[in-house]
C-alpha positions in Angstrom: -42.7 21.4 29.1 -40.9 18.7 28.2 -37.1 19.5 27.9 -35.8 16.0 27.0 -33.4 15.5 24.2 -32.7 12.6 24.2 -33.9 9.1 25.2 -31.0 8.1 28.0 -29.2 4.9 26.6 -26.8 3.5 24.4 -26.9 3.5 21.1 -24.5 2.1 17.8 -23.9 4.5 14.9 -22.1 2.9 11.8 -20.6 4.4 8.7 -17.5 4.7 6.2 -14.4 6.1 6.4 -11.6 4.3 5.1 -13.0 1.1 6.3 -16.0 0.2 8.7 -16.5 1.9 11.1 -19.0 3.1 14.4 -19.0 4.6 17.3 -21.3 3.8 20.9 -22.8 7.4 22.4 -24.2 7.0 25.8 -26.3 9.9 26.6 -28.2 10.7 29.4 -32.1 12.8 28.5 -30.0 16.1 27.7 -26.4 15.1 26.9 -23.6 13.3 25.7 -22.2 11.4 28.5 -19.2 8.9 26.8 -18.1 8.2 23.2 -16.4 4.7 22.3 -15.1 4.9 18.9 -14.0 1.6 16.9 -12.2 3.1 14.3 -9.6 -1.0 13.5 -9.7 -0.6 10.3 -8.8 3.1 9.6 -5.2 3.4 8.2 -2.5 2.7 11.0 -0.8 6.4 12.2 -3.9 8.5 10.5 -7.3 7.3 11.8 -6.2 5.4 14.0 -4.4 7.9 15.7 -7.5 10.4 15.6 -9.5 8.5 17.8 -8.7 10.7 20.8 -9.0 14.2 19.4 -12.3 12.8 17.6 -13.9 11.4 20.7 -12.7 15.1 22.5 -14.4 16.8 19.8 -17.7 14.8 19.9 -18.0 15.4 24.1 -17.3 19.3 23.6 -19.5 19.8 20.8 -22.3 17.7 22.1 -23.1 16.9 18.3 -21.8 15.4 15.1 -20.6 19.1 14.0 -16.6 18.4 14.6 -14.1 20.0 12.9 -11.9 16.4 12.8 -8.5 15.9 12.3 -6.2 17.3 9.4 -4.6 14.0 7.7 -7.8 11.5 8.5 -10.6 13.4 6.5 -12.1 10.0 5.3 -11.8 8.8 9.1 -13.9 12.5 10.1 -16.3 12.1 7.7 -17.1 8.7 8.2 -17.2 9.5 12.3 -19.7 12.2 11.8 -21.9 10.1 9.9 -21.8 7.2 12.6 -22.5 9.6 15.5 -25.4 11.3 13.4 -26.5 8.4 13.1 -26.0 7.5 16.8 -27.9 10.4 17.6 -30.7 9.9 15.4 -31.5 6.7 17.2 -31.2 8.5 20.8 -33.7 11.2 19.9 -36.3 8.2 19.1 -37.1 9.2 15.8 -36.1 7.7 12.3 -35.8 10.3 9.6 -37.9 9.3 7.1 -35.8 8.7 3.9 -35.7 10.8 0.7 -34.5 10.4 -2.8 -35.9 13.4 -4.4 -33.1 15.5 -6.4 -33.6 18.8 -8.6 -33.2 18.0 -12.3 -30.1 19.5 -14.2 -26.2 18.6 -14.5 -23.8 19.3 -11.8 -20.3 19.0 -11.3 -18.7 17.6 -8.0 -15.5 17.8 -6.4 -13.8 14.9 -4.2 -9.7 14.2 -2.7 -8.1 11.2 -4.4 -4.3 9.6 -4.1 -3.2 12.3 -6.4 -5.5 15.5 -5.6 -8.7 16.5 -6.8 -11.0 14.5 -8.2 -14.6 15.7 -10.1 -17.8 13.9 -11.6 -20.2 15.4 -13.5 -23.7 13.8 -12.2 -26.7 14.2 -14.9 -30.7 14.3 -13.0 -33.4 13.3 -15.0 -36.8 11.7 -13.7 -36.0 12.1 -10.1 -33.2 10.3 -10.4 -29.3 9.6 -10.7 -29.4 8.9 -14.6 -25.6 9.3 -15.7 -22.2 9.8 -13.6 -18.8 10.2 -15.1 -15.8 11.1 -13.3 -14.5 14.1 -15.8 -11.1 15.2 -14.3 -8.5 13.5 -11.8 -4.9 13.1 -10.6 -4.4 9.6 -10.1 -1.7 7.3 -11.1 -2.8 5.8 -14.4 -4.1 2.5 -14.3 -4.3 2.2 -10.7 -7.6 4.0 -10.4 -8.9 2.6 -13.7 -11.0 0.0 -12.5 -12.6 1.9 -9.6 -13.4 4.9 -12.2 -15.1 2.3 -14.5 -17.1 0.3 -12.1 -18.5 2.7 -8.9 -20.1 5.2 -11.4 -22.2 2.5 -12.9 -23.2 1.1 -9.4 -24.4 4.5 -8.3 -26.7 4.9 -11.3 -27.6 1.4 -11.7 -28.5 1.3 -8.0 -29.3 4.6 -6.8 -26.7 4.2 -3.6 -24.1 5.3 -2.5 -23.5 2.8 -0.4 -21.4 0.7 -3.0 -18.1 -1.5 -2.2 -15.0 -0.1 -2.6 -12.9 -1.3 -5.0 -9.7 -3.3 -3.9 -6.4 -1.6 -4.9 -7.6 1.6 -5.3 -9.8 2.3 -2.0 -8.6 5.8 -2.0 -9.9 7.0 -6.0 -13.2 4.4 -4.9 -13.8 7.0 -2.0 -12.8 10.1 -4.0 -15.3 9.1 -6.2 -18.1 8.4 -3.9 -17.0 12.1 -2.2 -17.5 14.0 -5.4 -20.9 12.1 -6.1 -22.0 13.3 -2.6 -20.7 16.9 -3.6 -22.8 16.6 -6.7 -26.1 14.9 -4.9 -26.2 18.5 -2.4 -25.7 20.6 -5.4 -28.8 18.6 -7.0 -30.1 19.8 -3.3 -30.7 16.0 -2.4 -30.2 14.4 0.8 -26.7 12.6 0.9 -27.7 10.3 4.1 -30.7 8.9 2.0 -28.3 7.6 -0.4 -26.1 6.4 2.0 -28.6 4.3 3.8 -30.3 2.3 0.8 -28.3 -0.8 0.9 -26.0 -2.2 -1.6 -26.5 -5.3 -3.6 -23.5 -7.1 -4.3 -23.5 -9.1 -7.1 -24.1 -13.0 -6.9 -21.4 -15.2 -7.6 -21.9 -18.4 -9.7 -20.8 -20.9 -7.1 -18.3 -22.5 -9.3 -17.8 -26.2 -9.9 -14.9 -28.8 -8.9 -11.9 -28.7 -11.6 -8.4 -29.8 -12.3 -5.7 -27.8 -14.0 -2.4 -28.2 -14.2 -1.5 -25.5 -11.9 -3.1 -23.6 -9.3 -1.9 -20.6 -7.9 -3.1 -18.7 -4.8 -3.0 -14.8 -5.7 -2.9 -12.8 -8.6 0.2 -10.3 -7.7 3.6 -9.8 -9.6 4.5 -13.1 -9.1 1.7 -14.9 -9.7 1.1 -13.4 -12.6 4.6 -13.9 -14.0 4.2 -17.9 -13.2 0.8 -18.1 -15.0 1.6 -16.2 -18.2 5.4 -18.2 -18.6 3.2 -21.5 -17.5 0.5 -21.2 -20.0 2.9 -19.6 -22.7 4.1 -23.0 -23.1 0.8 -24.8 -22.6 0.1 -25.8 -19.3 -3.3 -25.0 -18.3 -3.7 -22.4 -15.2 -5.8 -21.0 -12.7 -5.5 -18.3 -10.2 -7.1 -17.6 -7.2 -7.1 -14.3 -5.6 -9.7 -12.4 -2.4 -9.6 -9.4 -4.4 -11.8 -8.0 -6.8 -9.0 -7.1 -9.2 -5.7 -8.6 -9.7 -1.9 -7.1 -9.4 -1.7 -6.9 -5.2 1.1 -4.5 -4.3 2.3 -4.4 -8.2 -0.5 -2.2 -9.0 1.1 1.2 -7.2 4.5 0.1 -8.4 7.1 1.8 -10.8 8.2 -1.8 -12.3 11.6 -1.1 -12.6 14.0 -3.9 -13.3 17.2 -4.3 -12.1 19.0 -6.3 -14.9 21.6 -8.2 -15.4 22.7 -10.0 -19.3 19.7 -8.2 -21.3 19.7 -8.7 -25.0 17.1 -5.7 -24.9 19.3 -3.6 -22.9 22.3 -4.4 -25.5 20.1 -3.3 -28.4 20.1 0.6 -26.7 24.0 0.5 -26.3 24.3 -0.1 -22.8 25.1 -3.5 -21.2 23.9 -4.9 -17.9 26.9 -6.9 -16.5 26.2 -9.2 -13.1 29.3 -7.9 -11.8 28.0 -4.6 -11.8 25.0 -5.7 -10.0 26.7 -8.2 -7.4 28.9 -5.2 -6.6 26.2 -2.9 -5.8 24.3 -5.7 -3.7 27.5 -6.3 -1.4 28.2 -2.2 -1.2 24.5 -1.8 -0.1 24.3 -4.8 2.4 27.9 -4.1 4.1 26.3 -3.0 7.4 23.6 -5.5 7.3 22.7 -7.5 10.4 20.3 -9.9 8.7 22.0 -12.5 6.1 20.7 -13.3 2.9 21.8 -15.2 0.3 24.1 -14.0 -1.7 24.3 -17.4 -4.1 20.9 -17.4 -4.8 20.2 -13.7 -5.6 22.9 -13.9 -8.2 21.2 -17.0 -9.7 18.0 -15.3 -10.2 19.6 -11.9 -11.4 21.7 -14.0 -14.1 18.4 -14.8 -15.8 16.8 -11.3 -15.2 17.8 -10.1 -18.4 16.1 -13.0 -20.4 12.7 -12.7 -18.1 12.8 -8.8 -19.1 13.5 -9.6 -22.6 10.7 -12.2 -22.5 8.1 -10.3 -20.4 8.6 -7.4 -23.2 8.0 -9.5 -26.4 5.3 -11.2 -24.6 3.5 -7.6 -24.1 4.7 -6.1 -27.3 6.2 -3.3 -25.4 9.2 -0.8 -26.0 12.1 -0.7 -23.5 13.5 2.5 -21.5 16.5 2.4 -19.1 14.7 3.8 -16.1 18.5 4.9 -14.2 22.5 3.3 -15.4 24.2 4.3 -12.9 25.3 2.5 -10.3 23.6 -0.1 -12.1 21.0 -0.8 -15.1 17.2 -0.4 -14.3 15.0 -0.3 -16.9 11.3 -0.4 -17.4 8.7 -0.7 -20.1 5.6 0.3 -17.9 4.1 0.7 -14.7 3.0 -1.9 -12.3 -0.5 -1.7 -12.9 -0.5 -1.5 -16.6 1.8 -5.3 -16.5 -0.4 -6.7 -14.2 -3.2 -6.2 -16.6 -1.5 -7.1 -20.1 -0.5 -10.2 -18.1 -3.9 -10.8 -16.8 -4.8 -10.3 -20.7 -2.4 -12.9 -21.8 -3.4 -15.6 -19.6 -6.8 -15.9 -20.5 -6.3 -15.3 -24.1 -4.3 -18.5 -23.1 -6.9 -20.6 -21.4 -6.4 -19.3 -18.1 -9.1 -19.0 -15.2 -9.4 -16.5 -13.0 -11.3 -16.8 -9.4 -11.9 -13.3 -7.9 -13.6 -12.5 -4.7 -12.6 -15.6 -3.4 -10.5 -17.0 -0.6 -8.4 -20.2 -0.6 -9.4 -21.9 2.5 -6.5 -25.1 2.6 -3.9 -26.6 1.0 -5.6 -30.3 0.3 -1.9 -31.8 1.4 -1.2 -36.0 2.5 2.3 -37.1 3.5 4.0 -34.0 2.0 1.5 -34.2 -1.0 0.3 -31.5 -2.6 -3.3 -31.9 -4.7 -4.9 -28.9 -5.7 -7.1 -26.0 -3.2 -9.8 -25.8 -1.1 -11.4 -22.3 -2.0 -14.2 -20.2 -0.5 -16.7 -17.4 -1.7 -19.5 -15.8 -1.4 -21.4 -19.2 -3.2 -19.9 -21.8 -1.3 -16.7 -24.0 -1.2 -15.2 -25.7 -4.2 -11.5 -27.2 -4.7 -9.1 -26.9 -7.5 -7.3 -29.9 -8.1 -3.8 -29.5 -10.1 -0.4 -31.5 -10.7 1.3 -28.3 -9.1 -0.2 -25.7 -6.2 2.3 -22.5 -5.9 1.8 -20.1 -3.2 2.0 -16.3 -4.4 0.0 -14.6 -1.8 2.1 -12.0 -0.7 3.7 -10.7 2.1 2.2 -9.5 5.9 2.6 -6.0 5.5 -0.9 -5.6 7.4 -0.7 -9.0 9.4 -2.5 -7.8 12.8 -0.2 -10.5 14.9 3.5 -9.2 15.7 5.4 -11.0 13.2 7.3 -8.1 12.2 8.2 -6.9 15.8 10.0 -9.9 16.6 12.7 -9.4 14.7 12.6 -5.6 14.6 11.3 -4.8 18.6 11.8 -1.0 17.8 9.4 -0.7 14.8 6.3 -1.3 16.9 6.6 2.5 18.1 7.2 3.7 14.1 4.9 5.2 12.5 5.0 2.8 8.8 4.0 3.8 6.1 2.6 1.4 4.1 2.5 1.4 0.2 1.7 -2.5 -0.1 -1.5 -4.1 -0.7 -3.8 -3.7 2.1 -4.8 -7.1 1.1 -1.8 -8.3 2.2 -2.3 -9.9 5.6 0.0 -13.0 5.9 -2.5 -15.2 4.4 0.3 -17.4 2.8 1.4 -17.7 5.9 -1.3 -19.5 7.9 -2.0 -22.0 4.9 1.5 -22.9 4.9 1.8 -23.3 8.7 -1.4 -25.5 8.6 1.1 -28.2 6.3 4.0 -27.6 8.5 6.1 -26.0 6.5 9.4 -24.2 7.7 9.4 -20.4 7.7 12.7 -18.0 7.8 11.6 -16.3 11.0 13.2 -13.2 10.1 10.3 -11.3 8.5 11.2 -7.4 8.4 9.5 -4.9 6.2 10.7 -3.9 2.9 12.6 -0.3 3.1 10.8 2.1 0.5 11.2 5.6 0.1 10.6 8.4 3.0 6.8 9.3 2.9 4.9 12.7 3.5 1.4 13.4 4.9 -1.6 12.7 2.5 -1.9 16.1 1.9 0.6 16.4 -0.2 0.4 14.5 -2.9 3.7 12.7 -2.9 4.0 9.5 -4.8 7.1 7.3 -5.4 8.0 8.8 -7.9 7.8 12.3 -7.0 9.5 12.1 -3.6 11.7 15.4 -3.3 15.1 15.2 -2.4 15.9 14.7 1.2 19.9 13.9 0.6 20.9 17.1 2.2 18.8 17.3 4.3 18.7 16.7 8.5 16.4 14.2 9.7 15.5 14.2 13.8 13.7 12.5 15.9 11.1 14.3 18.6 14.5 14.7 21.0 15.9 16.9 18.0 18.5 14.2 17.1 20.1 13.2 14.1 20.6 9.4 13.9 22.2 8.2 10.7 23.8 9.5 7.7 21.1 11.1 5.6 22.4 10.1 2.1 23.6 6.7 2.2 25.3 4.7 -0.5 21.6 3.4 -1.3 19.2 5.9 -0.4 16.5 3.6 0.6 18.7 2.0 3.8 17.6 5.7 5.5 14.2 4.2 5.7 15.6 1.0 7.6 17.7 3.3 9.9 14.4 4.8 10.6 12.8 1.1 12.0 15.5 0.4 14.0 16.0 3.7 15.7 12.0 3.1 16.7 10.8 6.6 17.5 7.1 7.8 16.6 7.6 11.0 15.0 10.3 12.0 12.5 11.2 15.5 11.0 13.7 16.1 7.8 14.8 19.9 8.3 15.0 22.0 5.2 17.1 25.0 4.2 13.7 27.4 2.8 16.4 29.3 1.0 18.0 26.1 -0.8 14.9 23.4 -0.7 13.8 22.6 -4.4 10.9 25.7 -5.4 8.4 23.4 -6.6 8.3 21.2 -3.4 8.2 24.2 -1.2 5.7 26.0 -3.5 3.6 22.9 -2.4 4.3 22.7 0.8 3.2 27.0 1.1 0.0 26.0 -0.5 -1.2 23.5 2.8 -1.8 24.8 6.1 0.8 24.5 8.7 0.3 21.6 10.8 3.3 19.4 13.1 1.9 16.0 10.9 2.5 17.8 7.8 5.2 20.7 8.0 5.8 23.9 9.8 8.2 27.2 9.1 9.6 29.1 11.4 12.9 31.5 11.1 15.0 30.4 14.3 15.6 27.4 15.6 13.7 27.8 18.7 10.8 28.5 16.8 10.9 25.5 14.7 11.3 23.4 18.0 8.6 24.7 19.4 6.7 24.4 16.3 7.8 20.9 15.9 6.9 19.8 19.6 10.6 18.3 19.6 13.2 19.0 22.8 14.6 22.8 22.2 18.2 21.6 23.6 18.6 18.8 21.7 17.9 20.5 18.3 19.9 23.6 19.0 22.9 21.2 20.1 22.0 19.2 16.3 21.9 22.3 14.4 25.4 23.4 15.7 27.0 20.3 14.8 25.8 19.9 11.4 26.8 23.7 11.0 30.4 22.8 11.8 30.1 19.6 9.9 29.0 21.3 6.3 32.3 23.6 7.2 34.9 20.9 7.9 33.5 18.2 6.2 33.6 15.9 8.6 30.2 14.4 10.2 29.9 12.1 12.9 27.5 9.6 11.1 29.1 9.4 7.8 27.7 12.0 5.3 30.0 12.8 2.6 30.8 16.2 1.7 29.2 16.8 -1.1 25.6 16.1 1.0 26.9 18.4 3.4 25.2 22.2 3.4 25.3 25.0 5.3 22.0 26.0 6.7 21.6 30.5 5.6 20.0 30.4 9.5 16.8 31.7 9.2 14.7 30.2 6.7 13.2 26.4 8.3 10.5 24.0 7.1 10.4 21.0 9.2 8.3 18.3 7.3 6.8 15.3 8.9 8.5 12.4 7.7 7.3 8.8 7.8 9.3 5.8 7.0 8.0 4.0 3.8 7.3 0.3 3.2 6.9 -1.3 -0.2 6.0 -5.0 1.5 7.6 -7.5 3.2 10.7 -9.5 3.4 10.9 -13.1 4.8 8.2 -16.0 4.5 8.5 -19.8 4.0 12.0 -21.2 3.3 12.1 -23.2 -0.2 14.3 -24.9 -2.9 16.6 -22.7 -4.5 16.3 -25.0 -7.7 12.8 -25.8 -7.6 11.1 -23.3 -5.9 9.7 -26.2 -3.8 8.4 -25.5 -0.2 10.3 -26.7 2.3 8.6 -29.0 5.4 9.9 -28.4 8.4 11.7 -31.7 8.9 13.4 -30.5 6.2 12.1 -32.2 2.9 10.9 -30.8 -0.3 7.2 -31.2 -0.3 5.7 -32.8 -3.8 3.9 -30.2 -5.9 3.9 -27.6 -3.9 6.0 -24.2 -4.6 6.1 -20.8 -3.4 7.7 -17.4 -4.9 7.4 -13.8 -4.5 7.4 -12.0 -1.0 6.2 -15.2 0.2 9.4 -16.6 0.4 11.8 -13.7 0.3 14.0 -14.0 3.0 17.0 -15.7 1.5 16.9 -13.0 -1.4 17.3 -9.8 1.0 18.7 -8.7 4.0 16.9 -5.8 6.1 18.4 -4.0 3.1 16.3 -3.9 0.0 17.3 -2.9 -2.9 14.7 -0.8 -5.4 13.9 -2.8 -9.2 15.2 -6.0 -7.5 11.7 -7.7 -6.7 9.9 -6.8 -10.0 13.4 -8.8 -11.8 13.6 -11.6 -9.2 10.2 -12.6 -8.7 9.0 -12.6 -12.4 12.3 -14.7 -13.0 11.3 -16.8 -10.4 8.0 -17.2 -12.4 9.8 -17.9 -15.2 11.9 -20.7 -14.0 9.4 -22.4 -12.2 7.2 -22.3 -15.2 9.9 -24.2 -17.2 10.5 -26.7 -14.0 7.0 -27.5 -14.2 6.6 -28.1 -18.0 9.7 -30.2 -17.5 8.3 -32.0 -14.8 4.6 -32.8 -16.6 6.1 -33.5 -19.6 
């Protein structure tokens, strides 16, 4: 009898999980031997991170039955699929592929952004003949284009092996989870689907052309120096590796801090510069990186007329987001701008190159002439009279630019809420022309983040003000409500520690956010509760001692009043003793700050010998480093960098003309 299992080698599995992945199995004739997972381009801190207990659990199961790892479900799935597939290969049989699916409707359920997610899939002739996604949570507009576009793939196609779309991988996957829910209930075989290849579709390999301006990505500030360029009749084109535009925009609030708003004025309030200048220097007093102070204040002066401008241009109604300590007002979300702007510049003449990748600045003695660009057709270049460089910032730039500067966020767990297309491509084009960079990139302070499973967004972050945050040695570090909440989160890059706890009061914590946390499983990456604590240490993983000696301090501090990092007293509470949640707390990052140094006036790039180069200009987080110190400051990019558009729009009509 032949007892073999397997046919002793190595063999490659590949699927999906949040990226690409696979996984090498070497197995001997009746076993599992070694499991090498390549899991790069999971999300940094969750898959990443899981590649140890996954590999455990595929050597003690012997199988691709694991039970994964709570926060990288899109990492487990796509792990047992690649060592299925792995193992398919070692037992020297193919399974023969099958599309067949019962007739009828079903509905199925998949995990998005926001929570659940369900499409109702219709059967008819053997075959996927409608999808809809019927119900979701996710933030309008940013899953829009992802809702629209990998339904009709699926049906058009018969796969579910379709591309993600960019700027909403996570509603794209959601999506392709529920249709796979919906394909078992049909009683069909889900790897089938998986395995007939995807067809992209063939781009027209576009031809040589000359504009007036070129711009190299389609973000917030790209976007703002297109419309204000074409609005006065320059003709534009952007460039942009994505598949949609907005970048980073696209998950933001687009609040605007203001300064001299006519539109502000009109709802009774007035948005001085004082004001604003006065908040900057209160929020930047303990700042170790300089920015400059001169130039922010130039940029905010105009604010007000950019907002005023960007709302007539979109036909939109004003709201003051927050007035106090200063004016921030909105009119939509990120996403929604992006697109209306998007909207406006080709109802204006402008082009828009998608899916494609600007290979070189086409640069002689300081020069500037147009782009070299790259897709899936070929090469072509762009000439124009001006080239500006809105790329964004290197949030997900694989080098270690941002350790230089900060050596102690290299062991912090980031959490990033920028573009994941944002990988310091500015950066190498600019460095190929010898232009001069800051040098003193650091990322961009957002909010404190939760675990996935929650479901916390920007703008839904609970309060954390009177709170305690630790570190794994149970120690407090810095003043948990500062004069601008979001320098917590820079505290929490230079203090350089990999896992971070903020300690609630069950008895005092806001009901809803508890209700919500009662409603996930416990789990030391997401929160735990315990009633002493010696049980919440334990629970937590973090040093007994050190909490106990932490708790007793901020006991007598919320008495007296008095705390040794600063926290006023009316952020200082006594904890009732025997209620705890300690929730797993990641530091948030809404970009970066630093980039190539420029003209204050002209937006011009500078060389590094120190001259302006001709034609070619850069705003945005591309060149951010003058308006920020490690510091930032919420509603200041979406004002600065669509001002920045603005001026440079009006610098280059002046200049053609």
């Amino acid at each position: 009898m032949n007892n073999k299992k397997y046919i002793a080698g190595t063999y490659t599995g590949k699927a999906k999980g949040i990226g690409e992945l696979s996984v090498n199995l070497t197995v001997d004739d009746s076993k599992i031997r070694s499991v090498k997972l390549n899991l790069a381009n999971e999300t940094s801190g969750v898959g990443k991170d899981a590649n140890k207990q996954l590999t455990d659990q595929v050597l003690q199961k012997q199988s691709a039955d694991i039970d994964g790892v709570t926060g990288a479900s899109l990492t487990t799935r796509g792990v047992k699929e690649a060592v299925a597939d792995a193992l398919e290969q070692a037992q020297g049989h193919i399974k023969k592929l099958n599309f067949n699916l019962n007739e009828g409707h079903y509905i199925g359920k998949g995990v998005g952004h926001g929570g659940e997610l369900k499409v109702a899939l219709s059967v008819f002739d053997n075959k996927i003949g409608d999808l809809k996604v019927i119900s979701d949570h996710e933030t309008p507009n940013v899953g829009d284009n992802a809702m629209k576009i990998i339904p009709k793939e699926i049906v058009d196609q018969q796969t579910l092996d379709v591309d993600v779309v960019t700027g909403a991988s996570l509603t794209s996957k959601a999506i392709l989870m529920a249709t796979e829910d919906a394909i078992k209930k049909a009683n069909g075989d889900v790897r089938s689907f998986k395995k007939r290849p995807f067809k992209a579709k063939q781009i027209v390999n576009p031809k040589n052309s000359t504009v007036d301006v070129v711009i190299a990505g389609s973000g917030l500030s790209g976007l703002a120096t297109a419309a204000f360029a074409a609005k006065q009749g320059l003709k534009v084109a952007l460039i942009d590796k994505n598949d949609q535009v907005a970048g980073s925009s696209r998950y933001a609030g687009a609040i605007f801090a203001l300064a001299n708003s006519e539109r502000i004025k009109e709802l009774g309030k007035e948005a001085k510069i004082e004001d604003v200048m006065n908040f900057v220097d209160h929020v930047n007093k303990n700042a170790t990186k300089e920015h400059d102070r001169k130039f922010l204040k130039q940029l905010l002066e105009e604010s007000g007329k950019t907002f005023d401008d960007l709302v007539t241009l979109t036909n939109s109604k004003v709201s003051i987001f927050s007035d106090s300590p200063i004016i921030i007002a909105n009119f939509t979300n990120g996403a929604h701008l992006a697109d209306m702007l998007a909207s406006y510049i080709k109802d204006h003449g402008g082009k828009f190159y998608l899916n494609s990748q600007v290979v070189k600045i086409i640069n002689k003695d300081s020069k500037v002439s147009g782009l070299q660009v790259r897709n899936s057709a070929g090469e072509f270049t762009i000439n124009a009279k001006a080239v500006v460089i809105a790329t964004g910032g290197a949030s997900y730039e694989k080098g270690d630019l941002l350790n230089k500067v900060t050596p102690s966020v290299a062991k912090v767990h980031v959490f990033n809420e920028a573009s994941p297309a944002n990988t310091g491509d500015g950066y190498n084009l600019l460095k190929a022309v010898n232009a001069e960079f800051s040098n003193n990139d650091v990322y961009k302070n957002g909010t404190i983040d939760f675990a996935p499973q929650l479901f916390i967004t920007w703008n839904t972050v609970p309060d954390y003000s009177k709170t305690m945050l630790i570190d794994e040695n149970g120690k407090r570090f810095s003043n948990e409500a500062p004069y601008n909440f979001l320098n917590l989160t820079t505290e929490m890059y230079k203090h350089g520690r990999e896992k971070y706890y903020l300690i609630y009061d069950g008895r005092k914590m806001d009901p809803s956010f508890k209700e919500k946390l009662d409603r996930v499983e416990e789990n030391p990456k997401v929160y735990v509760r315990a009633e002493s604590i010696d049980e919440l240490a334990n629970k937590l993983k973090v040093d007994v001692n050190g909490l106990r000696d932490t708790f007793a301090k901020y006991q007598e501090a919320s008495q007296t009043g008095k705390d040794e990092f600063g926290k006023d007293k009316a952020h200082l509470e006594k904890f009732s003793g025997d209620d705890f949640y300690g929730v797993y707390a990641m530091p948030g990052s809404w970009g970066t700050i630093g980039g190539v140094k420029i003209n204050h006036d002209t937006f011009a790039v500078k060389h590094e010998d120190g001259r302006d180069f001709d034609n070619l200009y850069a705003v945005g987080e591309m060149s951010t480093s003058d308006l920020f110190s490690e510091y930032y400051m919420g509603g200041f990019s979406f004002a600065t960098y669509t001002t920045e558009g603005r001026l440079l729009a009006d610098h280059l009509v002046k200049k053609m003309y």
